[in-house]
matplotlib code that plots the C-alpha trace (Angstrom):
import matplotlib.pyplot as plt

x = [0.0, 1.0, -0.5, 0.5, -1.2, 1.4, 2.3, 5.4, 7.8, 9.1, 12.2, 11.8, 15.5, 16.5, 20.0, 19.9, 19.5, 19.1, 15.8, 13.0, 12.5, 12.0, 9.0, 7.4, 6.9, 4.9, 2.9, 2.2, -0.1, -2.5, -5.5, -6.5, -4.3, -1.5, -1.4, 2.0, 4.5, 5.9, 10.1, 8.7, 6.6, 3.2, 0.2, -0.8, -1.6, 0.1, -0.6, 1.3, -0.8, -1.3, -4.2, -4.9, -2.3, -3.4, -6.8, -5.9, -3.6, -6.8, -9.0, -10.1, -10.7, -6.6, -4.5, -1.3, -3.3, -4.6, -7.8, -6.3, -2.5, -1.6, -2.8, -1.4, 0.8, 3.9, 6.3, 10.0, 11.2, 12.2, 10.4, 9.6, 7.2, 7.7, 4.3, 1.0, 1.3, -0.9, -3.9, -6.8, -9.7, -7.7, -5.7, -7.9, -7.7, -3.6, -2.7, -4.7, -2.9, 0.7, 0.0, -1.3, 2.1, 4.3, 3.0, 4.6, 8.3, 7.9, 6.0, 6.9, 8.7, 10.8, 11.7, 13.1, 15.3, 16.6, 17.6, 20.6, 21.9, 21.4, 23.7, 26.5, 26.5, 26.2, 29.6, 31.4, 30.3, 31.9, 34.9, 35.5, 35.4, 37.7, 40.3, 40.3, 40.3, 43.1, 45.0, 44.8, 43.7, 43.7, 41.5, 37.9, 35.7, 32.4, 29.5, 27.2, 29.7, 30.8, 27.7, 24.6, 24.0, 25.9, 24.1, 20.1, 21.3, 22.8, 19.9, 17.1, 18.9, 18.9, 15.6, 14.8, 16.7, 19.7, 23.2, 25.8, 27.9, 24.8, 24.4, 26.2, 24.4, 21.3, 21.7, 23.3, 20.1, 17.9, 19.7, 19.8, 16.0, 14.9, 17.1, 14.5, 17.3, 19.0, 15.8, 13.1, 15.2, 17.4, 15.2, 13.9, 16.8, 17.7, 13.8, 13.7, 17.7, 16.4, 13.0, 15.3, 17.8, 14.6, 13.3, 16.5, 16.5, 13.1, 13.9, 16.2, 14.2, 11.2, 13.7, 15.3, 13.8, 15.2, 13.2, 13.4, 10.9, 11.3, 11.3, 7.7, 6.5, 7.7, 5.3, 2.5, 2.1, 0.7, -2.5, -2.8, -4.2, -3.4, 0.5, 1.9, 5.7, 5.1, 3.9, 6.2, 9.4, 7.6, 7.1, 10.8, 12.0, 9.8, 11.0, 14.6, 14.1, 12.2, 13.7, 16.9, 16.5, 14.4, 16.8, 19.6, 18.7, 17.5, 20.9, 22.9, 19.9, 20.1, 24.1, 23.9, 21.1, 23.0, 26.7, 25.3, 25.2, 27.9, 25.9, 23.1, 25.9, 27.1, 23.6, 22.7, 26.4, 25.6, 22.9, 22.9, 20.8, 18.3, 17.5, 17.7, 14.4, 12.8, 15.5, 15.3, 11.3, 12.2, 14.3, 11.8, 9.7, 11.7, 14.2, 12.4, 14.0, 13.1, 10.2, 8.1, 6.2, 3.9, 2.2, -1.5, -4.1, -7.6, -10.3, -13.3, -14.0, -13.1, -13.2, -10.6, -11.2, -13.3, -11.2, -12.4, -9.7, -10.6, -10.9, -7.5, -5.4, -2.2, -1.9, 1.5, 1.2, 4.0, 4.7, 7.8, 6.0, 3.4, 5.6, 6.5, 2.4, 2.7, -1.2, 0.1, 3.6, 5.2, 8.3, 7.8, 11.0, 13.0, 14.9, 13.3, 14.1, 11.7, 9.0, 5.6, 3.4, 5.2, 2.6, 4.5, 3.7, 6.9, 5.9, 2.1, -0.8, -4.0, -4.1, -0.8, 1.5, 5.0, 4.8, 8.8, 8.4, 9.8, 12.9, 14.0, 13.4, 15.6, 18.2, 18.1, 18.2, 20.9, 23.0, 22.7, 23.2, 26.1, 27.7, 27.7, 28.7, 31.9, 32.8, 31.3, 33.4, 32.6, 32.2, 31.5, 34.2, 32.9, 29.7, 26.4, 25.2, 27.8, 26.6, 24.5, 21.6, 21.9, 21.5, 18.5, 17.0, 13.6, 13.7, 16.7, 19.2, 22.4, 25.2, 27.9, 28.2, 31.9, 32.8]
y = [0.0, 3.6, 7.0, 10.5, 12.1, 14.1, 12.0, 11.6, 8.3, 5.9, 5.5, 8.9, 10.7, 9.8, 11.3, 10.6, 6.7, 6.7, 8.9, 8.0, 10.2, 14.3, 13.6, 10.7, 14.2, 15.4, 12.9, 11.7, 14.6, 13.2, 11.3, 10.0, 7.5, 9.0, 8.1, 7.8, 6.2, 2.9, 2.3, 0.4, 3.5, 2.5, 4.5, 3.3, 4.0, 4.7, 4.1, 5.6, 6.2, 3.6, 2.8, 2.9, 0.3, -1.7, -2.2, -2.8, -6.0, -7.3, -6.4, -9.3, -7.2, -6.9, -9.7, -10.7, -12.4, -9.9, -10.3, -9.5, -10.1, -8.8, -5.9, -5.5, -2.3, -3.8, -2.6, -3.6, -6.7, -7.9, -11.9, -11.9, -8.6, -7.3, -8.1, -10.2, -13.5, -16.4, -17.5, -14.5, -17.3, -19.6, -16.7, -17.0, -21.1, -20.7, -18.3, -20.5, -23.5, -21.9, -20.7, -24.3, -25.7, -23.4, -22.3, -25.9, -24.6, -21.6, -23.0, -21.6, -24.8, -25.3, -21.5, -21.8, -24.7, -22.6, -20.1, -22.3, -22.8, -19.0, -18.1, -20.4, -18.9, -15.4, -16.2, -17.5, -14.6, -12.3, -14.6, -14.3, -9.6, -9.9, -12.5, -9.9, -6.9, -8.3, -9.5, -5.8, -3.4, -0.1, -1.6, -1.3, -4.7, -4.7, -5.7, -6.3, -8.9, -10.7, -10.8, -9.5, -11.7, -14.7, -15.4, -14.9, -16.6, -19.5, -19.4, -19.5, -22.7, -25.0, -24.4, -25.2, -28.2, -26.4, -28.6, -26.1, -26.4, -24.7, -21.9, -19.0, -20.3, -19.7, -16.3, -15.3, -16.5, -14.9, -11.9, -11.9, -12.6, -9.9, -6.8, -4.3, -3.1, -6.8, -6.9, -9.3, -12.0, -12.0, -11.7, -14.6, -17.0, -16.1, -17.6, -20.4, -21.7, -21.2, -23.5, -25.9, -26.3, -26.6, -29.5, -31.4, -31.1, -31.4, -35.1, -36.2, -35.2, -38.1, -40.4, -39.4, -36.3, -34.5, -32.6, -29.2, -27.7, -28.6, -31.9, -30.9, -29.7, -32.8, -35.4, -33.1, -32.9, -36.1, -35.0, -31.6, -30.8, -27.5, -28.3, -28.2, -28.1, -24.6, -23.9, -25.4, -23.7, -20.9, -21.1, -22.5, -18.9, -17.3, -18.2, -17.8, -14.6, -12.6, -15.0, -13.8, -10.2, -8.8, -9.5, -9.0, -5.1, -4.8, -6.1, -3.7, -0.7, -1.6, -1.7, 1.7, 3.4, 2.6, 3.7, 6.4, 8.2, 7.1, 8.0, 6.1, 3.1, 3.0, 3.3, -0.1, -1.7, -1.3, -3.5, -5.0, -8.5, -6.5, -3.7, -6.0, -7.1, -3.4, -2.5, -4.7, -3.8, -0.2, -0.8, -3.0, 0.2, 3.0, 1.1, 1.6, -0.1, 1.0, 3.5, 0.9, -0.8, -4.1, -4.8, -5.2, -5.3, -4.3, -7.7, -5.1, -1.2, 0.0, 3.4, 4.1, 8.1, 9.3, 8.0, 5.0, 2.5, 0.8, -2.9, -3.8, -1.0, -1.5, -0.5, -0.1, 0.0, 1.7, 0.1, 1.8, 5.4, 4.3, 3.2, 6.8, 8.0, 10.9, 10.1, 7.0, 7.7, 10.3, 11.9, 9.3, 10.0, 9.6, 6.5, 5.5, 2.1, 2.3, 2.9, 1.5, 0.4, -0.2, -1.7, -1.0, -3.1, -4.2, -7.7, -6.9, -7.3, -9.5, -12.9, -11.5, -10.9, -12.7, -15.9, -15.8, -12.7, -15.1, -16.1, -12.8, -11.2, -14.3, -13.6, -10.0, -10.1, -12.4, -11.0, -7.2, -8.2, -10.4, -8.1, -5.1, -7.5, -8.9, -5.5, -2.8, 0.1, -0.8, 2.3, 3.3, 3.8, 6.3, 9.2, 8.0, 10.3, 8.5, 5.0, 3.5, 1.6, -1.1, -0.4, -2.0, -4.0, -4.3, -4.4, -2.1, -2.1, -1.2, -2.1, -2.2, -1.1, -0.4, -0.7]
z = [0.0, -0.9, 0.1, -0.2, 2.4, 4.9, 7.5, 9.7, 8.4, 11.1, 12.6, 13.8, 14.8, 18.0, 19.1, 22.5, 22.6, 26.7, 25.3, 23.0, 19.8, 20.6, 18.2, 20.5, 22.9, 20.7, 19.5, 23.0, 23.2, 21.2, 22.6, 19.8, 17.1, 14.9, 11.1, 10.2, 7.6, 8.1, 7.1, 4.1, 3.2, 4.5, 6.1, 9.7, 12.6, 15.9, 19.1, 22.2, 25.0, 27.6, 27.9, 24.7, 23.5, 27.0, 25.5, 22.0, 23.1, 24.5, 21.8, 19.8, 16.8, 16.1, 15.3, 13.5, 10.5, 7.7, 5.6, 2.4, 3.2, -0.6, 0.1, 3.5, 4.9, 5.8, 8.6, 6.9, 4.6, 7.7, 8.0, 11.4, 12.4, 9.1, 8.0, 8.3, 9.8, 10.1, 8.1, 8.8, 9.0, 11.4, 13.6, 16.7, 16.8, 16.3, 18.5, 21.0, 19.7, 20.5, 23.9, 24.8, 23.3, 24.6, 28.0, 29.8, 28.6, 30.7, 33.7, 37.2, 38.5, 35.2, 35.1, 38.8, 38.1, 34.9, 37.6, 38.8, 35.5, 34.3, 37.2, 35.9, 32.2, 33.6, 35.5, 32.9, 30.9, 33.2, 34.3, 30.3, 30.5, 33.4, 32.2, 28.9, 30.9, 32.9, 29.6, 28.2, 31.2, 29.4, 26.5, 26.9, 26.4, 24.6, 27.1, 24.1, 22.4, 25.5, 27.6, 26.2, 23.5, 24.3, 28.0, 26.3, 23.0, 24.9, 26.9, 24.5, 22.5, 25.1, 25.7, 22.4, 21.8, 19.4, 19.9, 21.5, 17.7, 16.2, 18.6, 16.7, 13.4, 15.1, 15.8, 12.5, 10.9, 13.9, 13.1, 9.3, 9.0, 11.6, 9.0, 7.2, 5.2, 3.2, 0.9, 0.6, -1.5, 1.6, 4.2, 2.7, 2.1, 5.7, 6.8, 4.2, 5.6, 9.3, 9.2, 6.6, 9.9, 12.1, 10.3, 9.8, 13.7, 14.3, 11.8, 14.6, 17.8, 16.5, 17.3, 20.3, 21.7, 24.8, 27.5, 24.8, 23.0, 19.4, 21.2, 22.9, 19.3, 17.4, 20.0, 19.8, 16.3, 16.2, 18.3, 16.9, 13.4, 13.2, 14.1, 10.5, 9.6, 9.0, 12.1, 14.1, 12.1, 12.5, 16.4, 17.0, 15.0, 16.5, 19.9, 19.2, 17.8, 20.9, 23.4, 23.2, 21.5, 24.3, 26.9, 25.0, 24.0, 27.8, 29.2, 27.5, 28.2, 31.8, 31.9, 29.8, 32.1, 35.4, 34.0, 32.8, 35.9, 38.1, 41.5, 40.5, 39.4, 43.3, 44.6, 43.1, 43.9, 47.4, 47.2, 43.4, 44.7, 46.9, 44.2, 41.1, 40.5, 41.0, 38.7, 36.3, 36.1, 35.1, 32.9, 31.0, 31.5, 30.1, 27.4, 24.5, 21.8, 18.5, 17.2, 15.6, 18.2, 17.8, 14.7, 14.6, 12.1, 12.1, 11.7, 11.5, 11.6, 15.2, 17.0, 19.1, 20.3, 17.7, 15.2, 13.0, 12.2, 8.9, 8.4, 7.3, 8.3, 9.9, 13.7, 15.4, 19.3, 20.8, 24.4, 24.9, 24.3, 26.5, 29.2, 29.5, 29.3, 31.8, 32.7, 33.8, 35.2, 37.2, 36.1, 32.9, 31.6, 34.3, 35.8, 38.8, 40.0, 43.2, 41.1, 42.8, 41.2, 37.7, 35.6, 32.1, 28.9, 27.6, 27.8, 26.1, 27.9, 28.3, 26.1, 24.1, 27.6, 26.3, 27.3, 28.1, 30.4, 33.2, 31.4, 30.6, 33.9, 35.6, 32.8, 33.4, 37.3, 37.6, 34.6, 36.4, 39.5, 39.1, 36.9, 39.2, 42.2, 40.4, 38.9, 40.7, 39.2, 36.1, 33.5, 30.1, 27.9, 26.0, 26.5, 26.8, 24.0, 21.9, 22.2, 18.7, 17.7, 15.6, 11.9, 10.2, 12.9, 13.4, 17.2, 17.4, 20.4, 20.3, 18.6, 21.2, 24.9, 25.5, 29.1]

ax = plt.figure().add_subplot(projection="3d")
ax.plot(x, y, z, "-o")
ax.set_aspect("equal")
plt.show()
């Protein structure tokens, strides 16, 4: 879809990155839904106040799926959250499907005995930056490189099922198939090589699975219709990709938010277990990682403040602009780790809450807290304001955090 009507074009400039966009001030204003212009050059519609985006994620009326997916705003060429997903007529029944599936991976009892195990990776993560640091003292390490994305990515495999030799496969094709700037030829290749590895594992789990959840896919696919090949590429992917890309932007946000200022640095040293986990909630709250938000379309014609949303159009709900809803939140833009309540929406809301909220708040408690612990005068390397996003990723981040 094309349109020449006026409208502002996502990502907007952000050149603070501790900050969202100056223009996400403005449009925060607004009561009722922004249009706006998507990175592939789409009209939709955007959503940034809170209770607003709370209700949408509940509404039935918005989904994935699309009723004519040719016709379809897209967000990127990215695979994953690029576009429509799903079958439109079958959406409801499969998003069901997956929960059901999925939901015994992340249960309470197996998440606490994941806790154990998270602190040992998290250790030799660190053990590895101060065995480099002590190697080359005056050189500064990259957080991003050595802990961010190894501890989620290692993480998110073995709860999947992936052999350890595979790992950094995995997250080259996670990575490659999540880029709205490699084209749709390559965005492609990148999907079609990732669900052709999924299979060929997915081959060797029917006859000797493990306690994994390829391996929990593979033995219900015999009960379940709806379980295709597709779908179950398509949920492993989908797993790897916001398992370990949440926690991996919020690590380094957290890390950058509490070097940032040095008094606020020693503040959570003196106490880096007891403040974690109230830390760790606002920096889910105010780390907003890109300017696109979640994509939703409309099933049927629905008025959200006066404004009609047309069946069809494309509906981008901005949970880390509505994290900082000043309606909602006092000083919304500041970092306030004994923030009470902090009901943000980072991980959704209502039927569509992430159902690997758990895991990433164990990763992100332990991995904080055991960093400042073991290195408590650790610093940035360079100025906050000089720290950069990733290019062309659809969830954005940073690139590097050197410390």
């Amino acid at each position: 879809m094309t349109t020449t009507e006026t409208r502002p074009q996502l990502p907007f400039d952000r050149p603070d990155p501790l900050d969202i966009a100056p223009l996400y001030t403005v449009l925060r204003q607004e009561t009722a839904p922004v249009k706006v212009i998507t990175p592939a050059g789409d009209p939709a519609w955007m959503i940034t106040r809170f209770e607003q985006v709370r209700a949408i994620f509940t509404d039935p009326r918005f989904g994935r799926s699309h009723p004519r997916p040719e016709q379809a705003s897209k967000v990127s060429d990215a695979v994953i959250f690029g576009g429509p997903a799903g079958e439109h007529d079958t959406d409801k029944a499969t998003q069901a499907l997956m929960r059901k599936l999925l939901v015994p991976a992340f249960s309470a009892s197996r998440m606490r005995k994941l806790s154990d195990h998270v602190q040992e990776l998290v250790d030799a993560r660190i053990d590895e930056m101060i065995a480099r640091h002590d190697a080359a003292p005056d050189q500064p390490l990259d957080l991003h490189e050595l802990l961010s994305v190894p501890l989620p990515v290692q993480v998110i495999c073995e709860l999947l099922g992936v052999p350890f030799a595979d790992r950094d496969y995995f997250h080259e094709m996670s990575t490659r198939f999540g880029r709205m700037d490699v084209g749709v030829e390559a965005a492609r290749a990148a999907w079609d090589d990732l669900q052709a590895y999924i299979l060929r594992l997915a081959e060797v789990k029917r006859t000797d699975p493990g306690q994994d959840v390829i391996s929990d896919l593979v033995l219900a696919q015999a009960a379940e219709p709806l379980l295709t090949d597709d779908l179950l590429t398509g949920l492993s992917a989908g797993l790897l990709f916001a398992g370990h890309e949440t926690t991996m932007i919020r690590i380094d946000m957290g890390v950058a938010y509490l070097l940032a200022d040095l008094a606020r640095r020693d503040r959570f040293v003196a106490d880096p277990d007891g403040l974690a986990q109230d830390t760790v909630e606002e920096v889910l709250r105010i780390a907003a990682a890109n300017g696109v938000g979640q994509l939703r379309y409309a099933h049927e014609d629905v008025e959200v403040e006066g404004v009609i949303i047309r069946r069809g159009d494309c509906v981008l709900l901005n949970n880390g602009v509505a994290n900082r809803d000043p309606a909602v939140f006092a000083d919304p833009d500041g970092f306030d780790p004994t923030r009470s309540p902090n009901i943000h929406l980072a991980f959704g809301h209502g039927a569509h809450f992430c159902i690997g909220a758990s895991l990433a708040r164990i990763e992100l408690r332990i991995a904080l807290a055991t960093l400042f612990r073991r290195i408590p005068a650790l610093r940035l390397a360079i100025a906050p304001d000089d720290l950069e996003f990733r290019p062309g990723s659809i969830t954005g981040g940073l690139a590097s955090v050197p410390v």
